[in-house]
N, C-alpha and C positions, 0 to 999 in steps of 0.2 A: 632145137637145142643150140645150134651154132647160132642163132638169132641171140637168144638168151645170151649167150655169154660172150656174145661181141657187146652187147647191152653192160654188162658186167665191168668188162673192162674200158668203155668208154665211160662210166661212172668211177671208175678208180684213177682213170689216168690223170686229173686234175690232182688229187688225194698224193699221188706218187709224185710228178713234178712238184710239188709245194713241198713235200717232205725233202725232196732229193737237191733243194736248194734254197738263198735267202730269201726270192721273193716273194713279196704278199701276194694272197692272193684274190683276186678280182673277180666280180660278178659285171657283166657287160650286159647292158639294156640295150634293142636293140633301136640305132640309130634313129632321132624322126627326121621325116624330108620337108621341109618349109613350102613355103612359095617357091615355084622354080625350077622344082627338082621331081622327078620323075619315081617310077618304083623301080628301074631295073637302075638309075642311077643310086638309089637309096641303098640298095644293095650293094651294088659297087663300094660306097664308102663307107657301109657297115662293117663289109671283108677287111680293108683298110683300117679300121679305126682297131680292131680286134688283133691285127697283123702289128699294127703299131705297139699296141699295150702288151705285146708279149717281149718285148725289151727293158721292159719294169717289172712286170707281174707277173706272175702265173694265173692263166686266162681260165676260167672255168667254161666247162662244154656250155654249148646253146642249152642243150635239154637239160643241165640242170640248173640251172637259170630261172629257167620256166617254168620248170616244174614247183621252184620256191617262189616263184610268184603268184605260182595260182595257190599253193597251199598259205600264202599269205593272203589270201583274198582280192589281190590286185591283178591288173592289166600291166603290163610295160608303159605304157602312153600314160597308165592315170596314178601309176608311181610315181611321184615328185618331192615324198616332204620325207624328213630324219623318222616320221614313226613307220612308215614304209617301208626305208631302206634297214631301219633297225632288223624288221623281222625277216628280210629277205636274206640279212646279210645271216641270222642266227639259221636260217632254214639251210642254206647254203653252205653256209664257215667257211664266207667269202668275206676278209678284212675292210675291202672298197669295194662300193658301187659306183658304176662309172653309167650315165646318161649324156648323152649329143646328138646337137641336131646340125642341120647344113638347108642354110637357105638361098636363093638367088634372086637380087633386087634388082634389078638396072644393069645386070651383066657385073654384079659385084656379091659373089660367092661370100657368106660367112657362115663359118663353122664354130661352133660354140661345144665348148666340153665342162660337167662337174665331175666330180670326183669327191665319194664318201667316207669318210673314215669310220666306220664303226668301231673300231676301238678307241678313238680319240674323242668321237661325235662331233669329228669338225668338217667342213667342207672348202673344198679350193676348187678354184673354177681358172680357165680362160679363155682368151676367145680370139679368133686371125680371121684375118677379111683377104680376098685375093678381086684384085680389081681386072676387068678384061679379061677373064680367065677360060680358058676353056676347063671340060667336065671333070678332064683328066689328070690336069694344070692342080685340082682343088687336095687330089691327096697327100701334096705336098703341106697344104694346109692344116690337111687333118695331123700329120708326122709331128708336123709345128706345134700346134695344140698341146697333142699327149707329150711332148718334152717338158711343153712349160707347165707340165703340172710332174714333173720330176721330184722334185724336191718332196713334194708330200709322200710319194711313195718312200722316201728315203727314212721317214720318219721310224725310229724306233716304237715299237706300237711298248705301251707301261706294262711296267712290271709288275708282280704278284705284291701288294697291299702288306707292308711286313707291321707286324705287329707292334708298338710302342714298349719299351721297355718299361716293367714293373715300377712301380712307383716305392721310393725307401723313404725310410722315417728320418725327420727332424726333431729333434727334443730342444726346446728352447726352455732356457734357466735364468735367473738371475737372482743378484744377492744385495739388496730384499729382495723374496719373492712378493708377488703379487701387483705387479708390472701388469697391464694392460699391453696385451701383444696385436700387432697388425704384420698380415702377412699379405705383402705385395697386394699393400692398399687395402684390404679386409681386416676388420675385426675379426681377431679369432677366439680371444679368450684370455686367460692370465697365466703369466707363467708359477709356477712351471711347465709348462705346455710341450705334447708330441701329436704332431700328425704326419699321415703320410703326403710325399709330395712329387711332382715330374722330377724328371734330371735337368739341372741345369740353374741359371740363377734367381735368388730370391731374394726381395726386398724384406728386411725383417726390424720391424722399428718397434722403441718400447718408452711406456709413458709413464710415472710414477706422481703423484701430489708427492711437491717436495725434492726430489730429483731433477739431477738434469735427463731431459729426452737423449734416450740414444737409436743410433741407426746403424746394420750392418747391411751389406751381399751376403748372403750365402751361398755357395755353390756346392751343388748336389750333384755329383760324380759317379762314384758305383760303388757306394756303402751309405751306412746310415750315418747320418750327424749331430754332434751336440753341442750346441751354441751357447757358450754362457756370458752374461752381461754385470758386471760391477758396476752398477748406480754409484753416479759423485751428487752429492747433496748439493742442493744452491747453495750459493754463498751467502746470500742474506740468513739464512736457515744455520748455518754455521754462527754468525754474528752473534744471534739473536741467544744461541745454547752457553756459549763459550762464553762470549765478550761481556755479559750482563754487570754492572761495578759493585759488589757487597755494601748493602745501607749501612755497615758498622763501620768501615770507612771512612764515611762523612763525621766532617765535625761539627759539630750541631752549636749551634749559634742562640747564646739567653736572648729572652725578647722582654724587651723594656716592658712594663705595665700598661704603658698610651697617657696614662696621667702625668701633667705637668708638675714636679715634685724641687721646683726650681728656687723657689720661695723657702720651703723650710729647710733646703741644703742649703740655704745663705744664711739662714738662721741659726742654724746648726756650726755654721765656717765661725761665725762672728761667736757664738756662744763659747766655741771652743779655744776661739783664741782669747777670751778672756778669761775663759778657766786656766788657760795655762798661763797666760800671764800674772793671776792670782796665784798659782801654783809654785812660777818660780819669786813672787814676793814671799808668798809665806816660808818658802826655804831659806830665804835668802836670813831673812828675820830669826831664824832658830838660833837659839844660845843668849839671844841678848837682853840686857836687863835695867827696867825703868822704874820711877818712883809713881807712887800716884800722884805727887803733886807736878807731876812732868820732867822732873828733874835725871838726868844721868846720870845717875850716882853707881857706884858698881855693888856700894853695900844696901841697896835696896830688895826688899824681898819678890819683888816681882820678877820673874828671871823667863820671858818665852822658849816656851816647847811647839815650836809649827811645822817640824820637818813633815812629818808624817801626812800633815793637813796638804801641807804645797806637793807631796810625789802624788797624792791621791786626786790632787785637782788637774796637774799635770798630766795624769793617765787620761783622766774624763775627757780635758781639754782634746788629745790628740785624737782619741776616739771618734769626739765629737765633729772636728777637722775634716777625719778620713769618709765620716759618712754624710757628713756635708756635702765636700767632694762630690763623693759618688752620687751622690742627688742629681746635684746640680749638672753633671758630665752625661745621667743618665734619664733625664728627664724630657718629654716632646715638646716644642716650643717652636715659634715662627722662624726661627734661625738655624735648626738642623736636629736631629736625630742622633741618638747616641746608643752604643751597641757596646753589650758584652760580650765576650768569645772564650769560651773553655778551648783551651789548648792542648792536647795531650804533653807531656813532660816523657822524660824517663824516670823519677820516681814516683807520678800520678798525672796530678792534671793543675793546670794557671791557670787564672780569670783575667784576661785584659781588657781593658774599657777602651774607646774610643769612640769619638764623636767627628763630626762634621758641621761647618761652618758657615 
């Protein structure tokens, strides 16, 4: 019974120092002895190395050490790699495994230490040499060692994995709809568009035929968002609606025939001016009065009546003139081209002629 429960309390007292303080705590392999080194020396620096590491760690007993090594399926000696130590360290809920050896070459002692982190999965090593040393000369070594692997024990072993926060919704809009949306470089879809998304920022860019490209950030905080985007139309697109000039506008220009009409407007000039100069003779002539035998007499019965004949030749004449004229001003010929143009008025429209030379 007092066996038993010395048993008891030699398996709890590791459990109680690690609660009753910071340090991690450590599973200790026992020491190997190289070349050089003896078994009652091996021992010696085993007692040492375990004496050293209780100024960092909390040492866990020999026996249960051992006992997680054989229910891990291993030896101490053929323990050496992270999947070993993983399961030693979970058999045990020992944080570090610690292995070192001590050899003697030439009267030049070196003592080598690892050190495991099983909450990290990382390993820190170092290693002191003592030259001419005697056996005892070497624990100073070992002290040396387990210092310089100080720092790893100091390490905070991680914290519990906290969960990311919920994801909130983005509503993307725009006016027009039907915007092509990319969200931080993906296609996603057309607006009007909602998805959920992480916290924090978002590239949000949108493409329309016909608009200009637009691009925001978004940043997703601790509520949901809604983004909305006013499309500017190109400017050419603008031009083309707005700027177009009404066809009724234009003044619309006669277009000559192509026929050379040059010949009978000279015929027409000359006809006319001898119509009219027949016109003003026979007006001129009205009232006056001759004999048949040629004579001037005033009492002769021949007495001209021409007014009427010379205003009507007169009319023809200038008629004939004007559209002479316009023959001649509007007709195609080796010397230039001639253009009418309707003009708007403000009480209708005027024809002007014009030619080139």
């Amino acid at each position: 019974m007092r066996t038993r429960l010395m048993t008891i309390l030699a398996l709890a007292a590791p459990l109680t120092a690690q609660a009753g303080d910071d340090k991690p705590s450590a599973a200790i392999f026992p020491i190997r002895a190289e070349q050089g080194v003896g078994a009652q020396v091996q021992k010696r620096y085993d007692a040492k190395l375990r004496e050293a590491m209780k100024a960092h760690a909390s040492v866990q007993d020999v026996g249960v050490t051992d006992r997680a090594l054989a229910d891990a399926g291993f030896k101490a000696g053929a323990c050496t790699d992270a999947k070993c130590f993983d399961k030693v360290a979970a058999n045990s809920k020992a944080r570090f495994i610690i292995i070192g050896s001590v050899g003697n070459t030439d009267d030049i002692y070196k003592v080598e230490l690892t050190a495991y982190d099983a909450a990290t999965r990382t390993t820190q090593s170092s290693t002191q040499e003592c030259e001419l040393c005697a056996a005892d000369e070497v624990d100073k070594s070992i002290v040396a060692a387990v210092t310089a692997l100080e720092a790893a024990f100091k390490v905070a072993p991680p914290g519990k994995a906290t969960e990311p926060p919920p994801p909130l919704e983005l509503v993307i809009s725009s006016d027009p709809p039907g915007a092509e949306v990319t969200l931080d470089g993906k296609a996603v879809g057309q607006t009007p568009y909602k998805i959920l998304v992480a916290r924090g920022p978002h590239q949000v860019s949108l493409k329309k035929s016909g608009f200009v490209d637009e691009m925001k950030t978004v940043e997703i905080v601790d509520r949901a968002v809604t983004q909305d985007f006013l499309l500017q139309l190109i400017a050419s697109n603008v031009t083309a609606e707005e700027g177009s000039p009404d066809e009724t506008d234009v003044i619309p220009q006669a277009k000559h025939t192509g026929r050379n009409r040059r010949p009978l407007g000279f015929g027409l000039l000359i006809g006319g001016l001898a119509a009219g100069g027949a016109g003003g003779y026979f007006t001129n002539l009205e009232g006056k009065v001759t004999c048949t035998d040629g004579r001037g007499r005033r009492d002769c019965p021949n007495v001209y009546s021409t007014k009427w004949m010379g205003a009507a030749l007169i009319g023809a004449g200038a008629t004939a003139l004007g559209a002479g004229l316009t023959l001649v001003l509007t007709s195609d010929d080796e010397g230039g081209a001639g253009a009418a143009t309707l003009v708007p008025t403000s009480g209708g429209a005027a024809v002007t002629f014009g030619r080139s030379f």
